[in-house]
mmCIF file as Biopython writes it, N, C-alpha, C and O atoms, coordinates in Angstrom:
data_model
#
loop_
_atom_site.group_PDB
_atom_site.id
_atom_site.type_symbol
_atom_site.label_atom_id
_atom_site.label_alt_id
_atom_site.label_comp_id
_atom_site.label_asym_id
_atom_site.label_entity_id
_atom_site.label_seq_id
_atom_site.pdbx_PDB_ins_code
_atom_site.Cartn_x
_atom_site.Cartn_y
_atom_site.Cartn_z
_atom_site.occupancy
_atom_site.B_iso_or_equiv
_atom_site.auth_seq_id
_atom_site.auth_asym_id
_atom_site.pdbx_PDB_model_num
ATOM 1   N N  . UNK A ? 1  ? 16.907  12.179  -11.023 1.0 0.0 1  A 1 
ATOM 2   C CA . UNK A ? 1  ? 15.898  12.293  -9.982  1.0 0.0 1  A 1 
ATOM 3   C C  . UNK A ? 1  ? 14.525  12.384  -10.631 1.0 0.0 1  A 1 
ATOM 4   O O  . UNK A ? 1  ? 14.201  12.945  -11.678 1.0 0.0 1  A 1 
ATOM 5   N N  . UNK A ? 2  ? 13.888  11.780  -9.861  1.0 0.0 2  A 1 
ATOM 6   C CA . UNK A ? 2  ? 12.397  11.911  -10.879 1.0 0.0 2  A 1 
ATOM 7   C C  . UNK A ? 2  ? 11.416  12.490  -10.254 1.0 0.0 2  A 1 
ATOM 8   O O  . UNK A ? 2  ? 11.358  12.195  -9.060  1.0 0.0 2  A 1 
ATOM 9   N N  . UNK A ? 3  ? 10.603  13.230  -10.644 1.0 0.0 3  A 1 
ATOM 10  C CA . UNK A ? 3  ? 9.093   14.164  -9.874  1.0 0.0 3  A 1 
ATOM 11  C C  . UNK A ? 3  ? 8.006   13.382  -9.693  1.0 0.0 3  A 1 
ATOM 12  O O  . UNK A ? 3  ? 7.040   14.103  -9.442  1.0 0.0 3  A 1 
ATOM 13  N N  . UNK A ? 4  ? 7.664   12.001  -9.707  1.0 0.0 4  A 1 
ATOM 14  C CA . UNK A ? 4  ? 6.848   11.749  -9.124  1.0 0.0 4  A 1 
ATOM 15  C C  . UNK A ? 4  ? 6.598   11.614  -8.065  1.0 0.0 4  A 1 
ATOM 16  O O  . UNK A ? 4  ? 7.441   11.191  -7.274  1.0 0.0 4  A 1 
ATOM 17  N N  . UNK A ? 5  ? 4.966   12.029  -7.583  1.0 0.0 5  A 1 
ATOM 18  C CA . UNK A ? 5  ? 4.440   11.773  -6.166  1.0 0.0 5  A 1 
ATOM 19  C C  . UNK A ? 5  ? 3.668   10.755  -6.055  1.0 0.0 5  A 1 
ATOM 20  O O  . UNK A ? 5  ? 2.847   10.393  -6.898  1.0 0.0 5  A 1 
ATOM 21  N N  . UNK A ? 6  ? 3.904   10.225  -4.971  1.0 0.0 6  A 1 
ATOM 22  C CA . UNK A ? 6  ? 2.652   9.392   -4.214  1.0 0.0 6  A 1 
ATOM 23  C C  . UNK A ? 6  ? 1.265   9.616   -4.950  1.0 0.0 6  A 1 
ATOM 24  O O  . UNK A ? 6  ? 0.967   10.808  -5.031  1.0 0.0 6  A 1 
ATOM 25  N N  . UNK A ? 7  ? 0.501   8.875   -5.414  1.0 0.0 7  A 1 
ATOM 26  C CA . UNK A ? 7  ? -1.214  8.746   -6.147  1.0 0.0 7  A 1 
ATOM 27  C C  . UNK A ? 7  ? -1.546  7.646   -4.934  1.0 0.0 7  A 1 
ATOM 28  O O  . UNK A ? 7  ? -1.358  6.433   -5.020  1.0 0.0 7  A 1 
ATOM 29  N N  . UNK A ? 8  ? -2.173  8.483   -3.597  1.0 0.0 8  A 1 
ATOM 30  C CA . UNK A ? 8  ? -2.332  7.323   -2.582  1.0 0.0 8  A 1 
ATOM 31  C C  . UNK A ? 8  ? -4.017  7.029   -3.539  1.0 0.0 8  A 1 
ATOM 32  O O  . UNK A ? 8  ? -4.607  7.633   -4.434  1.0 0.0 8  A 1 
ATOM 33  N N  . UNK A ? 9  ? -4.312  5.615   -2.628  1.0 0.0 9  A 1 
ATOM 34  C CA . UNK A ? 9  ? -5.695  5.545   -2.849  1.0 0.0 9  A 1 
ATOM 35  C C  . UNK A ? 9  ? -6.082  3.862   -1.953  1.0 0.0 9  A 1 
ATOM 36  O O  . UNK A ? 9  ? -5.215  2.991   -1.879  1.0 0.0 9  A 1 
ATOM 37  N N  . UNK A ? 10 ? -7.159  3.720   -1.498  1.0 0.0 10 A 1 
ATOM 38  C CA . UNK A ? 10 ? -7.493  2.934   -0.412  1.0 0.0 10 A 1 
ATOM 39  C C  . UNK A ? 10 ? -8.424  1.937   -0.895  1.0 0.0 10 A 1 
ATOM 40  O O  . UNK A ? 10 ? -9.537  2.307   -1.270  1.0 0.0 10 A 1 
ATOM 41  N N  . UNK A ? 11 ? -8.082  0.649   -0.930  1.0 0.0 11 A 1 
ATOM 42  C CA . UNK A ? 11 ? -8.655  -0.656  -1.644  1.0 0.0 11 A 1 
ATOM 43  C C  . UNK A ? 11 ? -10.422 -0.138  -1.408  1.0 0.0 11 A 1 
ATOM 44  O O  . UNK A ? 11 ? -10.863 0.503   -0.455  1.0 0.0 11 A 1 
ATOM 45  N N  . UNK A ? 12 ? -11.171 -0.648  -2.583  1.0 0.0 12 A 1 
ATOM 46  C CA . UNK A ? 12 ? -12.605 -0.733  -2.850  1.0 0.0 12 A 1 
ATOM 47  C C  . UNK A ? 12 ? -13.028 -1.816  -1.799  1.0 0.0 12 A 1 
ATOM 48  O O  . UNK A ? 12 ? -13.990 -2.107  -1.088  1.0 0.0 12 A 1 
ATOM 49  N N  . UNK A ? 13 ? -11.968 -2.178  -2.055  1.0 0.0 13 A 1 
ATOM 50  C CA . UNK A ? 13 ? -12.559 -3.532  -0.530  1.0 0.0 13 A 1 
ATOM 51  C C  . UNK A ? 13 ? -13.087 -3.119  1.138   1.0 0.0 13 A 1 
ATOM 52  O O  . UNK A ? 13 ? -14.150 -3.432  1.674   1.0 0.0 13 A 1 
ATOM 53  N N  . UNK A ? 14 ? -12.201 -2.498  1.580   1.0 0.0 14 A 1 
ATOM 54  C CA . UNK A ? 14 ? -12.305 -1.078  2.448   1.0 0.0 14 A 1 
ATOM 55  C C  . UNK A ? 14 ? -13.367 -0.936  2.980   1.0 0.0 14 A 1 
ATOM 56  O O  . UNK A ? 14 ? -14.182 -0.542  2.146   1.0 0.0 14 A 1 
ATOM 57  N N  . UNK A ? 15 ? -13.864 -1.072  4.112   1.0 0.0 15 A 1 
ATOM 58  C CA . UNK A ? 15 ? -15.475 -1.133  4.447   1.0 0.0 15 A 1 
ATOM 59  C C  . UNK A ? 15 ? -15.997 0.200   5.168   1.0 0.0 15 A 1 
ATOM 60  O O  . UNK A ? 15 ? -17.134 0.495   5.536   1.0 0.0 15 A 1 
ATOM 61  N N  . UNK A ? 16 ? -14.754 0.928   5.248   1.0 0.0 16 A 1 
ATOM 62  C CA . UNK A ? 16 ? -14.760 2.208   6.028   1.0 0.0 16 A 1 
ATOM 63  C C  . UNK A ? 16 ? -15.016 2.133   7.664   1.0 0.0 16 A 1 
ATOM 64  O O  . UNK A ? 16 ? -15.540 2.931   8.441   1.0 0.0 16 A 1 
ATOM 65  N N  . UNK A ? 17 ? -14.443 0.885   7.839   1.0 0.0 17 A 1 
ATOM 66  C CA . UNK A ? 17 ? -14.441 0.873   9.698   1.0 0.0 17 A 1 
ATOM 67  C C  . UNK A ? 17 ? -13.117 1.844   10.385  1.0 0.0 17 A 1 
ATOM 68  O O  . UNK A ? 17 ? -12.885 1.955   11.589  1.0 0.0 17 A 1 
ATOM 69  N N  . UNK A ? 18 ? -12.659 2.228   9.714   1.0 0.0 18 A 1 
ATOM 70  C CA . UNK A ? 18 ? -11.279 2.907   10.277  1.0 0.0 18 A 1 
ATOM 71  C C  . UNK A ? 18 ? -9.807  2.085   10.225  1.0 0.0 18 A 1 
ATOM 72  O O  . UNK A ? 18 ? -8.687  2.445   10.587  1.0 0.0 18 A 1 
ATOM 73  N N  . UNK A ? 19 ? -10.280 0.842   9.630   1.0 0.0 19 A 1 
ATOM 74  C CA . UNK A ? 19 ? -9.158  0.270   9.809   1.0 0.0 19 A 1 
ATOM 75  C C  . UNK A ? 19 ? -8.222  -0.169  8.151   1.0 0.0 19 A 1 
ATOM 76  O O  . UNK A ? 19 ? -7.865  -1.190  7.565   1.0 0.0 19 A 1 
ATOM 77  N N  . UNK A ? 20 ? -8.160  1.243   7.962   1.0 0.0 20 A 1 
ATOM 78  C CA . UNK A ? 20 ? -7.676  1.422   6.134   1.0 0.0 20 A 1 
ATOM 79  C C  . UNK A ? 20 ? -6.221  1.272   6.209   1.0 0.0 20 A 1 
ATOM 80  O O  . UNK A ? 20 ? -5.738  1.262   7.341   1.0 0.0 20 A 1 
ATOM 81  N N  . UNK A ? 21 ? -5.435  1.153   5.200   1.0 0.0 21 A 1 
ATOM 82  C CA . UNK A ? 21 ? -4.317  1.963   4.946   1.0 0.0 21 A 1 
ATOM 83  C C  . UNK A ? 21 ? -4.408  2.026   3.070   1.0 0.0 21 A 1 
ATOM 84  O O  . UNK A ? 21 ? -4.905  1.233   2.270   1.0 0.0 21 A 1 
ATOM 85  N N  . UNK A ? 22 ? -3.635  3.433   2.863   1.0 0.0 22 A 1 
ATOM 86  C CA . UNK A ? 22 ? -3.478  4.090   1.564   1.0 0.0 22 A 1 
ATOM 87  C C  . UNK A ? 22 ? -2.079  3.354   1.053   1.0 0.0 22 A 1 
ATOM 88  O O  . UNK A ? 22 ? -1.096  3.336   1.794   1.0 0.0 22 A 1 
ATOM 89  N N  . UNK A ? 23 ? -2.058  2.711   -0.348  1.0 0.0 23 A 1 
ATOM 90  C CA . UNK A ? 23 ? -1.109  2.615   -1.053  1.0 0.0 23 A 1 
ATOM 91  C C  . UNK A ? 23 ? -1.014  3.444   -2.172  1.0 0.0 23 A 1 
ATOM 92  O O  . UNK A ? 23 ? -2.013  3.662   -2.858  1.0 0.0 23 A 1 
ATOM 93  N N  . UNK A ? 24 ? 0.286   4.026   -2.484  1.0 0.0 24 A 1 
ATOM 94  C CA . UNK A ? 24 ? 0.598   5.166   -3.487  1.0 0.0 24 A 1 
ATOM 95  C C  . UNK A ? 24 ? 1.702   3.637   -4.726  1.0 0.0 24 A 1 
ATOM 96  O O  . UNK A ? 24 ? 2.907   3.397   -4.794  1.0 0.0 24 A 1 
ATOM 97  N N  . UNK A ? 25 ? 0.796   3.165   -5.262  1.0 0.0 25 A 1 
ATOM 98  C CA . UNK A ? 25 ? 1.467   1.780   -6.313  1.0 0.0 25 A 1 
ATOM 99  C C  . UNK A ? 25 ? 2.223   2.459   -7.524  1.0 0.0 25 A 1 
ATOM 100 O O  . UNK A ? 25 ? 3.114   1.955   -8.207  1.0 0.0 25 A 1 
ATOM 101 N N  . UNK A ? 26 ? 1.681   3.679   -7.630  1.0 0.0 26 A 1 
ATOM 102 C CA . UNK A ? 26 ? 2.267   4.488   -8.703  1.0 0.0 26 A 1 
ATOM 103 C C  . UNK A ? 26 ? 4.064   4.370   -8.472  1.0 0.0 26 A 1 
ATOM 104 O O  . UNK A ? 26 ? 4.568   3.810   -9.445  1.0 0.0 26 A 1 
ATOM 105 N N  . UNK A ? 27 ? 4.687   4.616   -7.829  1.0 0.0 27 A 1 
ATOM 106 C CA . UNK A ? 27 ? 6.026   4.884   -7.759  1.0 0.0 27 A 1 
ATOM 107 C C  . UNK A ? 27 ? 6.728   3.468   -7.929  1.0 0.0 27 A 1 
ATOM 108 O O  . UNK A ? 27 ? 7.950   3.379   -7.812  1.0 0.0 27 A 1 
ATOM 109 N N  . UNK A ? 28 ? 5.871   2.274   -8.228  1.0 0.0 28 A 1 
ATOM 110 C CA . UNK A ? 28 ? 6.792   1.305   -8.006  1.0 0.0 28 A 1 
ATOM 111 C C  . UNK A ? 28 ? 7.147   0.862   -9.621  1.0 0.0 28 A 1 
ATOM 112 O O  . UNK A ? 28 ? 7.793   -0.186  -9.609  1.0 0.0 28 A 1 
ATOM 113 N N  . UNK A ? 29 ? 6.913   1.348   -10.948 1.0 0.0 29 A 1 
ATOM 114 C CA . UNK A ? 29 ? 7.467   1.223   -11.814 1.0 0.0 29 A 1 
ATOM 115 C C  . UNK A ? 29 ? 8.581   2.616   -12.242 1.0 0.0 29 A 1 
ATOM 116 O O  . UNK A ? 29 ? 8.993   2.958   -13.351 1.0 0.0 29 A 1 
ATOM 117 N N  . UNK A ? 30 ? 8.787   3.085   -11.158 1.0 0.0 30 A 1 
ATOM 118 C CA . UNK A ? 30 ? 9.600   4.228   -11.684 1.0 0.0 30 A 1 
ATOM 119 C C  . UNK A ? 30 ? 10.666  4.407   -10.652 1.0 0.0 30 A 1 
ATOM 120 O O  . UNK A ? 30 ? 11.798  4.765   -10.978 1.0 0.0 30 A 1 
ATOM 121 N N  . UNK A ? 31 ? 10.222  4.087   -9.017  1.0 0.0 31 A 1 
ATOM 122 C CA . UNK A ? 31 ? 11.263  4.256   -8.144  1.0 0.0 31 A 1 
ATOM 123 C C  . UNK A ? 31 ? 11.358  2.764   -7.707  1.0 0.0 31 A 1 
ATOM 124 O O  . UNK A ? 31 ? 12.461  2.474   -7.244  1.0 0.0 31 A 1 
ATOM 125 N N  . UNK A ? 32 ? 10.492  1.802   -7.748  1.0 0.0 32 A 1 
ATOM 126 C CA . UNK A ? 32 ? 10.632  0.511   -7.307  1.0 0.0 32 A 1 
ATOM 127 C C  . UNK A ? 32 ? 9.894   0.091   -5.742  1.0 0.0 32 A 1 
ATOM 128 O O  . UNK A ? 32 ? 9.846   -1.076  -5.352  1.0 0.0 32 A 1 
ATOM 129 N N  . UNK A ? 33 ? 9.430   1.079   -5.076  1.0 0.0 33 A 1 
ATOM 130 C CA . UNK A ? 33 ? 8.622   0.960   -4.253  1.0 0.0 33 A 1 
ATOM 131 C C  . UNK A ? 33 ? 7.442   1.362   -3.953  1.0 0.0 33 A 1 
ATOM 132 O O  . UNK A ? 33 ? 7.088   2.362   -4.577  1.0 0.0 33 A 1 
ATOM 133 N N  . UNK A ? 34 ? 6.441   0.788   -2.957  1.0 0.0 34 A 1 
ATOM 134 C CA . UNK A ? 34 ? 5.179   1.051   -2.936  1.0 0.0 34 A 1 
ATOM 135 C C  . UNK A ? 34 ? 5.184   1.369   -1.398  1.0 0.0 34 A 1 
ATOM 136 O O  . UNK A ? 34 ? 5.428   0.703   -0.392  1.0 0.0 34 A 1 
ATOM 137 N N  . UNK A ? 35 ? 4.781   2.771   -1.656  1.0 0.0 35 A 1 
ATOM 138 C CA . UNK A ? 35 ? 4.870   2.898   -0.013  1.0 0.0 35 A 1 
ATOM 139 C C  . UNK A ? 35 ? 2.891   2.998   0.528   1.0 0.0 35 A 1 
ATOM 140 O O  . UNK A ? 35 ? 1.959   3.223   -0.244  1.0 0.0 35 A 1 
ATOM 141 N N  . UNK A ? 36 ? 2.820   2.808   1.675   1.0 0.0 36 A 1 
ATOM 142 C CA . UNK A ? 36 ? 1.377   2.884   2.379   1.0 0.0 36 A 1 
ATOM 143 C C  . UNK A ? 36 ? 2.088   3.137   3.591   1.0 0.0 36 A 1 
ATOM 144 O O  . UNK A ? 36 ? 3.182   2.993   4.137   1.0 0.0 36 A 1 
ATOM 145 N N  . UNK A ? 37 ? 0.551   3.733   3.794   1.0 0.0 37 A 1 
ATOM 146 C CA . UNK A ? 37 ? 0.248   4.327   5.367   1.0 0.0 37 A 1 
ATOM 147 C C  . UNK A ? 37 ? -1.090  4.050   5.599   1.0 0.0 37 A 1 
ATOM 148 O O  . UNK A ? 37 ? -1.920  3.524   4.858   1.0 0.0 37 A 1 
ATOM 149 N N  . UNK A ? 38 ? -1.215  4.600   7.055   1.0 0.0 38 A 1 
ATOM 150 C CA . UNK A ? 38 ? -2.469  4.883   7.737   1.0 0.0 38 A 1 
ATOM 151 C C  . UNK A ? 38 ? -3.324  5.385   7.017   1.0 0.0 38 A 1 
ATOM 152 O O  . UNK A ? 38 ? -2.901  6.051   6.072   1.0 0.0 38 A 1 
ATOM 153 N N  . UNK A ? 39 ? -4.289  5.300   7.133   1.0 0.0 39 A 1 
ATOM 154 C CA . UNK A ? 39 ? -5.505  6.305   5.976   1.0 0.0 39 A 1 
ATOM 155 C C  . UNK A ? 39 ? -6.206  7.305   7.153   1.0 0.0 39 A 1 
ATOM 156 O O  . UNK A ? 39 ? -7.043  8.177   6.922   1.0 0.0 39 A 1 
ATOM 157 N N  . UNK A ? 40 ? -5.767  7.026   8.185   1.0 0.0 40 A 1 
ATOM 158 C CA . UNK A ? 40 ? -6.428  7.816   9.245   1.0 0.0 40 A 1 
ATOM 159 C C  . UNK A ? 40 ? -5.349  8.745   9.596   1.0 0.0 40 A 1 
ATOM 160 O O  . UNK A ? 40 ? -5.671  9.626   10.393  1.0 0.0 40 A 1 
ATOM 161 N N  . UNK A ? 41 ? -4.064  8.739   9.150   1.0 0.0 41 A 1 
ATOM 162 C CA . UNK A ? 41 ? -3.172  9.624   9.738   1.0 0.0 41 A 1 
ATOM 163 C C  . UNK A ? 41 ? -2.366  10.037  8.568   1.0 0.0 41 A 1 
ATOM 164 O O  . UNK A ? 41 ? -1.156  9.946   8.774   1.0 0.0 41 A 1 
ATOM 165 N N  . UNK A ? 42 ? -2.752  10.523  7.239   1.0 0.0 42 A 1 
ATOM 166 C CA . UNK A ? 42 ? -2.560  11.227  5.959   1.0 0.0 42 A 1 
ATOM 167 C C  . UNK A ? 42 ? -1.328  11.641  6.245   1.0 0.0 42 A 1 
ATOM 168 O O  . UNK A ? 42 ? -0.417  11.097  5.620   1.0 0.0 42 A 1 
ATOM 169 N N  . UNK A ? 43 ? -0.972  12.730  7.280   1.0 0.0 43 A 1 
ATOM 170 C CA . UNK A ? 43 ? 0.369   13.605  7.236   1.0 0.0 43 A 1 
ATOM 171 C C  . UNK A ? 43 ? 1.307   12.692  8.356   1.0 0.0 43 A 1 
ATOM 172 O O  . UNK A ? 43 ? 2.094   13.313  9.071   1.0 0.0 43 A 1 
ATOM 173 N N  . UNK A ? 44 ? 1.213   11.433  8.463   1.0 0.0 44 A 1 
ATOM 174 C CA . UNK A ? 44 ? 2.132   10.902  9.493   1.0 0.0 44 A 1 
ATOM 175 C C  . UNK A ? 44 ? 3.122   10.175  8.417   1.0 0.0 44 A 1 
ATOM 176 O O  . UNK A ? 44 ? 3.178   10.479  7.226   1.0 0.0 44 A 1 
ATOM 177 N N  . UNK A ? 45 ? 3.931   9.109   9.089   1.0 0.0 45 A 1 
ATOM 178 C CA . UNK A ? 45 ? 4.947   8.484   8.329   1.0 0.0 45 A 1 
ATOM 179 C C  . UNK A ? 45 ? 4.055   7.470   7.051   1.0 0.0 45 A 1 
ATOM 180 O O  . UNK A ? 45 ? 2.884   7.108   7.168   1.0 0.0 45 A 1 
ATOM 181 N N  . UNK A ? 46 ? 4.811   7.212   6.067   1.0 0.0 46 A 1 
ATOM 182 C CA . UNK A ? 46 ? 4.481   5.541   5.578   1.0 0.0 46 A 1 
ATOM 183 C C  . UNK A ? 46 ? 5.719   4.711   5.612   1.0 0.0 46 A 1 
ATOM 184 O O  . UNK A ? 46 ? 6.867   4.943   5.993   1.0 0.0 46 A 1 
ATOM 185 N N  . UNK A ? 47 ? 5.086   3.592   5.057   1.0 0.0 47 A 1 
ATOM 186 C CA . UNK A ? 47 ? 6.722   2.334   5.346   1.0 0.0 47 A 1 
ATOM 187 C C  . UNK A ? 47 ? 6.308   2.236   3.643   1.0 0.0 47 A 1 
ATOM 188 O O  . UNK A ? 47 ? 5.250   2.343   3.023   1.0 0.0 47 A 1 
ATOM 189 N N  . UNK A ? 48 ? 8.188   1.892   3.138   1.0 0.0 48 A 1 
ATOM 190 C CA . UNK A ? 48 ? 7.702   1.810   1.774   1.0 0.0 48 A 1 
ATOM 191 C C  . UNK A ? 48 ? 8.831   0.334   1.669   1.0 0.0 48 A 1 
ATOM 192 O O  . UNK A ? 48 ? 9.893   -0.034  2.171   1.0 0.0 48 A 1 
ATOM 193 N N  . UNK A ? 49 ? 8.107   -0.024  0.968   1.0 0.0 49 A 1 
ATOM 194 C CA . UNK A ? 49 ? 7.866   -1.995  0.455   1.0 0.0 49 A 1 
ATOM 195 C C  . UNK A ? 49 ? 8.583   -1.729  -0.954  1.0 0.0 49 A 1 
ATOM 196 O O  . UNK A ? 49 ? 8.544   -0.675  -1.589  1.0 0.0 49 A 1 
ATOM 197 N N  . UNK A ? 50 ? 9.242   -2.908  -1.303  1.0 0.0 50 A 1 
ATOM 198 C CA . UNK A ? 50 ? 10.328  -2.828  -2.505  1.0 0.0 50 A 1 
ATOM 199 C C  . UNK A ? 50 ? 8.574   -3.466  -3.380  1.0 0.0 50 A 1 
ATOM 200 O O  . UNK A ? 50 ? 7.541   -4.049  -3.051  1.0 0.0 50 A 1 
ATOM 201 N N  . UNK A ? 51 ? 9.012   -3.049  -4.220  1.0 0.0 51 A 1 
ATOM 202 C CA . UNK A ? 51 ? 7.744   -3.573  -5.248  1.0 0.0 51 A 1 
ATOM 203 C C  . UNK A ? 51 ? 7.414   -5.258  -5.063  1.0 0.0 51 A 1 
ATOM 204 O O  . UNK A ? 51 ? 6.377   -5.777  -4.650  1.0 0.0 51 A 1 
ATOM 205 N N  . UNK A ? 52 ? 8.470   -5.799  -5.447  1.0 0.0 52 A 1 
ATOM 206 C CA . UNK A ? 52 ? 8.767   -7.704  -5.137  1.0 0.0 52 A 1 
ATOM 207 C C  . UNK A ? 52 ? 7.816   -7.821  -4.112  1.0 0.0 52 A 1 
ATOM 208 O O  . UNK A ? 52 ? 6.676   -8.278  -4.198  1.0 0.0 52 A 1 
ATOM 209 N N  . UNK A ? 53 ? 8.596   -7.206  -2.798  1.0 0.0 53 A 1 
ATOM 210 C CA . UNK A ? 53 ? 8.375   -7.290  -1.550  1.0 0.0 53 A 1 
ATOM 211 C C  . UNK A ? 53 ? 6.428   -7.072  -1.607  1.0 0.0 53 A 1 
ATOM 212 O O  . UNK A ? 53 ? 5.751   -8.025  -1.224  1.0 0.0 53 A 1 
ATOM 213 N N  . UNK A ? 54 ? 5.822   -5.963  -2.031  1.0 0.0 54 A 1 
ATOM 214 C CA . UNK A ? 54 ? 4.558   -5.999  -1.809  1.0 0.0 54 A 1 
ATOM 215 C C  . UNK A ? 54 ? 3.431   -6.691  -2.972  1.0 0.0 54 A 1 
ATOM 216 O O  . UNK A ? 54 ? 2.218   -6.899  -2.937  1.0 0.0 54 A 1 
ATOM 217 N N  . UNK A ? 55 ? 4.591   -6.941  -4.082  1.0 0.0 55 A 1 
ATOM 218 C CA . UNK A ? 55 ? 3.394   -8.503  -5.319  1.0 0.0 55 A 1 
ATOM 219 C C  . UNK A ? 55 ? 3.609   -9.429  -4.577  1.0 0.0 55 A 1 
ATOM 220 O O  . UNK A ? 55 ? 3.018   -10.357 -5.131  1.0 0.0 55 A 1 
ATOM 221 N N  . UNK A ? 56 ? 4.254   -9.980  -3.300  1.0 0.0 56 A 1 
ATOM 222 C CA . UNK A ? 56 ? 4.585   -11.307 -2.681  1.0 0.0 56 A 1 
ATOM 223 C C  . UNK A ? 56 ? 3.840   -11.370 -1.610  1.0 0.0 56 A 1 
ATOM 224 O O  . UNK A ? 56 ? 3.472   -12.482 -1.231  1.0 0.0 56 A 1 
ATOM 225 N N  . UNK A ? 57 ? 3.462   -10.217 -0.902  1.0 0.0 57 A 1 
ATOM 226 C CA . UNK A ? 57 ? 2.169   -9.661  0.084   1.0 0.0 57 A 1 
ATOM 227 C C  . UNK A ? 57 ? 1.203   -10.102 -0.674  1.0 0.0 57 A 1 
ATOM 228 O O  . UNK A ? 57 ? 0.761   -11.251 -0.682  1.0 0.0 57 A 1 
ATOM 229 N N  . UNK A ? 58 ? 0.844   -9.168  -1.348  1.0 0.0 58 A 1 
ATOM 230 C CA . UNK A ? 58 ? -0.677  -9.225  -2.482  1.0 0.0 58 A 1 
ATOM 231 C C  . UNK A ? 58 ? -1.153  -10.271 -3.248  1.0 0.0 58 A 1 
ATOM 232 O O  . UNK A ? 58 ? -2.302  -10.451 -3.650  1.0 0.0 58 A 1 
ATOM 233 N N  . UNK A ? 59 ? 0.152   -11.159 -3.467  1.0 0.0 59 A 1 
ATOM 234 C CA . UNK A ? 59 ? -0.607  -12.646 -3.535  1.0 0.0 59 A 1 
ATOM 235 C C  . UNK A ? 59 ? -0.698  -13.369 -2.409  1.0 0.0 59 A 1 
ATOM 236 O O  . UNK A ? 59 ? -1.549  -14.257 -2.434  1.0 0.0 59 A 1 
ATOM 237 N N  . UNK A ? 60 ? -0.048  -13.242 -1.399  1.0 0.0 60 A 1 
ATOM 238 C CA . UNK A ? 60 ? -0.346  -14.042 -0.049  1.0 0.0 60 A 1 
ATOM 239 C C  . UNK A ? 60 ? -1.874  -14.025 0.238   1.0 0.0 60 A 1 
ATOM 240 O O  . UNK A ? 60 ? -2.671  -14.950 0.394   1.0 0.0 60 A 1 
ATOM 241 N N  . UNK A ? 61 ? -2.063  -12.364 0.262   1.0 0.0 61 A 1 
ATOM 242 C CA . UNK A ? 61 ? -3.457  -12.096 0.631   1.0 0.0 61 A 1 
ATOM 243 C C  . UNK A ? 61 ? -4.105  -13.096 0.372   1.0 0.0 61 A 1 
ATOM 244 O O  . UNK A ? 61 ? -4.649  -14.012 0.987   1.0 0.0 61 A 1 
ATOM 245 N N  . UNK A ? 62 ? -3.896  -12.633 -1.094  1.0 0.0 62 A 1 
ATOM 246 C CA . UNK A ? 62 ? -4.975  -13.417 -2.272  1.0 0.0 62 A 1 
ATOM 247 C C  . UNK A ? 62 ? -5.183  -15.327 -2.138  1.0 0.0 62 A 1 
ATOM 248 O O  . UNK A ? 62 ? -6.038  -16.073 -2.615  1.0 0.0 62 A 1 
ATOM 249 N N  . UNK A ? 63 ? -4.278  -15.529 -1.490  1.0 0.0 63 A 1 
ATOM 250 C CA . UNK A ? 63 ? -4.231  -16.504 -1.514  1.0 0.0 63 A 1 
ATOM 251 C C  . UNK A ? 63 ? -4.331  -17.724 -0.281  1.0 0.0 63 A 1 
ATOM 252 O O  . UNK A ? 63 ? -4.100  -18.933 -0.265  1.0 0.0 63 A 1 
ATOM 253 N N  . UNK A ? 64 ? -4.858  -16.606 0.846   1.0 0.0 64 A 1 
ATOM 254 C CA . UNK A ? 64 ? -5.223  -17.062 2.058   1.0 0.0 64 A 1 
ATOM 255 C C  . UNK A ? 64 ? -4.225  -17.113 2.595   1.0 0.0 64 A 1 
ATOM 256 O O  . UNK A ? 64 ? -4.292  -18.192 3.182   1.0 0.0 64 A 1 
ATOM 257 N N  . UNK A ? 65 ? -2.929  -16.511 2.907   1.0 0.0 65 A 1 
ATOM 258 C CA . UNK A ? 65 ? -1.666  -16.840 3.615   1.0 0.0 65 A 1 
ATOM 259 C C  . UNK A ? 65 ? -2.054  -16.337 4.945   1.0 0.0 65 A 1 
ATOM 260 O O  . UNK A ? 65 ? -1.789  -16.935 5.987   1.0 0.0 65 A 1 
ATOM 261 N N  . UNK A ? 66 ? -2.540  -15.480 4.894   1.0 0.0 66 A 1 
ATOM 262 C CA . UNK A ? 66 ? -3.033  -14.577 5.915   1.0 0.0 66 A 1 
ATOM 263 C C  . UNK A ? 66 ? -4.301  -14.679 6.946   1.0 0.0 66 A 1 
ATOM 264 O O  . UNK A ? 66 ? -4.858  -13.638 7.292   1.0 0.0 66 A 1 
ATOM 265 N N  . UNK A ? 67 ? -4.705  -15.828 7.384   1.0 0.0 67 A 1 
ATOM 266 C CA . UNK A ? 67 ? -6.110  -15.886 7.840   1.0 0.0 67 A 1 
ATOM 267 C C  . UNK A ? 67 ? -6.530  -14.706 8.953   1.0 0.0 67 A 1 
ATOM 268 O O  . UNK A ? 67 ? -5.760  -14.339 9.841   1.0 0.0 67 A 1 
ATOM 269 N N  . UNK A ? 68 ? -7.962  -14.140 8.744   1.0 0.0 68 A 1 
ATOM 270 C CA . UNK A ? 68 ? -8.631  -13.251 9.499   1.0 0.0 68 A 1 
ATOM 271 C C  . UNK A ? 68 ? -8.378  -14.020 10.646  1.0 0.0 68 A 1 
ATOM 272 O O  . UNK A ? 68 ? -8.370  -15.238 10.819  1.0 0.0 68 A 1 
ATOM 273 N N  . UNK A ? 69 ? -8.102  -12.734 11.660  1.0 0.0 69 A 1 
ATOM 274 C CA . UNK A ? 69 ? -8.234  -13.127 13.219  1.0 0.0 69 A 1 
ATOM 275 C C  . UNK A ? 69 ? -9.451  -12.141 14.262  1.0 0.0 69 A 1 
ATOM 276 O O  . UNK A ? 69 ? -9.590  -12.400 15.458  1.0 0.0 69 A 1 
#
């Protein structure tokens, strides 16, 4: 079993309109997932993403998969 916690922290990109969420990336070389949440709701749930699962997000981003609506 291992003692690490969540190191949340909220992209520099982030414009501070309220519409954040916190990723804790730390756990995904040790437990394999990256969990995020709300940045507005700290003590509520997060959903946690297999590591794969969120480098396959994070290049989508990156890569326009995703167009602003």
């Amino acid at each position: 079993m291992t003692t690490d916690s969540p190191r949340w922290f909220t992209s520099s990109y982030s414009d501070n309109g309220g519409q954040c969420v916190e990723v804790a990336a730390n756990l995904a070389p040790t437990q394999g997932v990256v969990p995020v949440r709300d940045s507005k709701d700290r003590s509520g749930p997060s959903l946690a993403f297999t590591a794969e699962a969120w480098t396959a997000f994070v290049s989508g981003v990156r890569e326009g998969d995703f167009p602003a609506v």
